[in-house]
N, C-alpha and C positions, 0 to 999 in steps of 0.2 A: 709578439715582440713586447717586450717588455721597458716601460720609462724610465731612464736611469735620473731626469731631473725633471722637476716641474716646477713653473713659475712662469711669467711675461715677458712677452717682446713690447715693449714700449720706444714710441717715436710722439715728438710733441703731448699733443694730451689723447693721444691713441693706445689701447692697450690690450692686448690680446692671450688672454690666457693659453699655454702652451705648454706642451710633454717633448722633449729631448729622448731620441733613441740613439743604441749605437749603430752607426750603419755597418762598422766592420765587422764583420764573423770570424770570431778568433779562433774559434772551433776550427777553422780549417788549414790549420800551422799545428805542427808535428812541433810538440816539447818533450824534452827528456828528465829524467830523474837522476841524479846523482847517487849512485850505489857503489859499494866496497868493493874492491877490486878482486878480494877473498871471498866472502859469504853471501858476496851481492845481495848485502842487506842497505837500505835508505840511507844515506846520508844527511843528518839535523845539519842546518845552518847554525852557525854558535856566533856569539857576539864576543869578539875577546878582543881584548888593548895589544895593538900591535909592537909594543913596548916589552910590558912582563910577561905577554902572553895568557895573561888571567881570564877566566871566564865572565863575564858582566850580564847582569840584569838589565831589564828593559830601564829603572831605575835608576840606574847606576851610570845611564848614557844622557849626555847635555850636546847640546847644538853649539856650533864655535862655527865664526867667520876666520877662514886664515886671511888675513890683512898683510905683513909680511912672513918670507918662509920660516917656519916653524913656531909664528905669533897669530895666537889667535883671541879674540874677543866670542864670551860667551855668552851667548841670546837666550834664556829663557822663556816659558810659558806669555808670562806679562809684558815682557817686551812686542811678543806678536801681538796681545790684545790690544795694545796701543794703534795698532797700525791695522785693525781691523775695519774693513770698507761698507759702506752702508747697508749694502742689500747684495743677498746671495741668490736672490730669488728673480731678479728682473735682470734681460736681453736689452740691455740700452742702444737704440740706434742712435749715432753722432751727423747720422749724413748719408746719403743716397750717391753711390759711383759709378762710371763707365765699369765694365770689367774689365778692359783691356788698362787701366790706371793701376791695378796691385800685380805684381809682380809673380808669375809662379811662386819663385823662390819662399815667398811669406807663406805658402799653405801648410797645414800642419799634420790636424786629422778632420777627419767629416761625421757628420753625427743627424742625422734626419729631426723634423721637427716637426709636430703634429698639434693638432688641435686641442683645447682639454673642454672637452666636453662639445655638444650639439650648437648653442649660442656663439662660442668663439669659434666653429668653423666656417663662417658667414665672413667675421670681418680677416679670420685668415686667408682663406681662399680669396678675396678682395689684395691682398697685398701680395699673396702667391702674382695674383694675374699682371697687379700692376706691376711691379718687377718685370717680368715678362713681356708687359707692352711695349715698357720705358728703355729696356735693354741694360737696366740698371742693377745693381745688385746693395743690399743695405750692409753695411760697416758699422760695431759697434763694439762693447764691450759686456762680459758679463763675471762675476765673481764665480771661479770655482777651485773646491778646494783652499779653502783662506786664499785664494793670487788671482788679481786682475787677470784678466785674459782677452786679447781683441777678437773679436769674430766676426766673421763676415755669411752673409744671409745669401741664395740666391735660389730661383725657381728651379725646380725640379720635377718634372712629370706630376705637374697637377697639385706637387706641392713644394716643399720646399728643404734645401739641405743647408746647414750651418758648419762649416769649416773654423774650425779652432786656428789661430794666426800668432805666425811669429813676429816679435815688433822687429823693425826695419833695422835698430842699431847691433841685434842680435845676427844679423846676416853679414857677411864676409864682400867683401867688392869683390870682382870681377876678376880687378884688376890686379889682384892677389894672385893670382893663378899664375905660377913661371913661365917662362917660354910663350907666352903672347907674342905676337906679332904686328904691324898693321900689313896685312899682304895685299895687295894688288894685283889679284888673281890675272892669269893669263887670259885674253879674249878666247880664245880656241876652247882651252879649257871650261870656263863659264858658259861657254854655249851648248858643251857638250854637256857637264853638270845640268846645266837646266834639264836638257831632254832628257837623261836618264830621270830626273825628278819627275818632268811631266809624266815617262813613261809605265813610273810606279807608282802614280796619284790612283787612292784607292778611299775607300769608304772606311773609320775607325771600327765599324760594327764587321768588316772583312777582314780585320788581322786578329790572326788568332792570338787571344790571349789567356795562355794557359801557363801555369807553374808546373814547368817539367823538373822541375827538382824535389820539388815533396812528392810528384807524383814516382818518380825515382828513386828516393827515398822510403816511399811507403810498399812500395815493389820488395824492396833489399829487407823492409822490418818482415813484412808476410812469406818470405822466402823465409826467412830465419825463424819465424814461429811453427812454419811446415818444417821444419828442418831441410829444408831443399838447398841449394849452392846458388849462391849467389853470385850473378856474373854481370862485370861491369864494362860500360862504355869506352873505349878513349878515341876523347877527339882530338883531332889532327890539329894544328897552330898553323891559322891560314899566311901562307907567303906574301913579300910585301911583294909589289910590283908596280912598272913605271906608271903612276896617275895616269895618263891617256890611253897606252893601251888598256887598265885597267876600266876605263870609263867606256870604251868603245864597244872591250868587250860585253862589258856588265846593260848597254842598250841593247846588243846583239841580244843575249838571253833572254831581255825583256820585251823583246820585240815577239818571240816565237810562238810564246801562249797567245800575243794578242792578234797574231797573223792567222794561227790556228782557230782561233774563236769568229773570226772575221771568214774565213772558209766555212765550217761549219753552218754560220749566218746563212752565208749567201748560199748555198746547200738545200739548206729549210725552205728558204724564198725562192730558188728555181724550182724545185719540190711543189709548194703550193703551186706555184705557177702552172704548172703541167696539171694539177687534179682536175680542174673544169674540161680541158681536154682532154682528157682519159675520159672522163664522164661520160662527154659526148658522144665520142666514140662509140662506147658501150650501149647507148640510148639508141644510135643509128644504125648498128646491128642488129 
């Protein structure tokens, strides 16, 4: 695996020297190429003014804020030096938080974080664990790319993963979302929803999580490089149907595997039960 940044996580006068990896594997997302619809040769991305349509150099192109529609103010190289931030090289911690206080919503991407060198995995592994003791996880910032960016730190099997964070004004309320309600769910209802909840409380390491689309996908590409026929799915658009019978039925369903595991169980344990006497049996003949 390879560091895509190196530099410190710094809290108070504590400083730990540290390597950033990616944790996502993009390798395994299917991209395409854009080819001629004739000689299915490449298609170049070209820079042209949506105006005269002229072709532009990389030179030829300036950075512009639209401010009102079709007024824009032009920013320059110099202008960003201006506003260029101290250090691109340190993980500023601001503060130590519950994790239940940031919001899903603010997570961005995750990027693993490791030791740089044998000296800094003493006092890393010391902040891995406190995290972990404390049930807290560290909030801070770090420059990349010329632009602030808030991150958040937290343990992770023995060490530790840094999630890139969206700031809070950049998130949408809630309370945007049309057709909200406040409902006052039915008692009958709520009770029967819980149990079907109970009844499909499971382990997240038990639900499978697999991308059946690229795996679908990559089926339909290698079909087409054998020249074989390619044949596809269609699923059905599930029916609505009235919330209770729906709920009753859908415990029914869930009840049957866990009736059937439950026989099986006690199957096993009247089984043992009977070995000692078979045994004996055997022994007294």
């Amino acid at each position: 695996m390879r560091a895509i940044w190196k530099g410190h996580i710094q809290f108070s006068l504590v400083t730990i020297p540290v390597r950033i990896y990616n944790a996502i594997d993009s390798g395994q997302s299917i991209s395409f190429n854009l080819l001629s619809k004739e000689g299915h040769n490449p298609v170049s991305y070209e820079k042209k003014d949506k105006v005269t349509g002229q072709t532009l150099k990389t030179e030829d192109i300036v950075k512009g804020y639209q401010y009102e529609p079709g007024q824009y103010v032009i920013i320059d190289q110099e202008d960003l030096n201006k506003v260029k931030l101290k250090s691109e090289k340190v993980i500023e911690i601001e503060g130590f938080v519950d994790t239940s206080e940031v919001s899903p919503t603010l997570y961005e991407a995750p990027y693993y974080i490791g030791p740089d060198g044998d000296v800094a995995a003493k006092t890393y592994g010391l902040l891995s664990h406190t995290l972990k003791e404390t049930g807290r996880i560290a909030v801070g910032k770090v420059v990349l790319r010329d632009r602030e960016t808030p991150v958040l730190l937290a343990p992770m099997e023995g060490g530790m993963v840094m999630y890139r964070l969206r700031y809070p004004n950049e998130v949408r309320s809630m309370r945007e979302v049309p057709q909200l309600l406040e409902v006052k769910p039915d008692k009958e209802q709520l009770k029967l929803a819980k149990t079907l909840v109970d009844s499909m409380t499971t382990k997240f390491a038990n639900i499978e999580m697999k991308d059946h689309y690229t795996e679908a996908l990559k089926t339909i590409i290698d079909a087409k490089v054998e020249g074989k026929e390619v044949v596809t799915r269609i699923e059905e658009t599930p029916k609505v149907v009235d919330i209770m019978t729906a709920l009753k039925a859908s415990i029914d369903a869930a009840k049957k595997p866990m009736e059937k595991a439950k026989g099986e169980t006690a199957k096993k344990a009247k089984a043992e039960k009977e070995k000692p006497a078979k045994t004996a049996k055997r022994k007294a003949s």
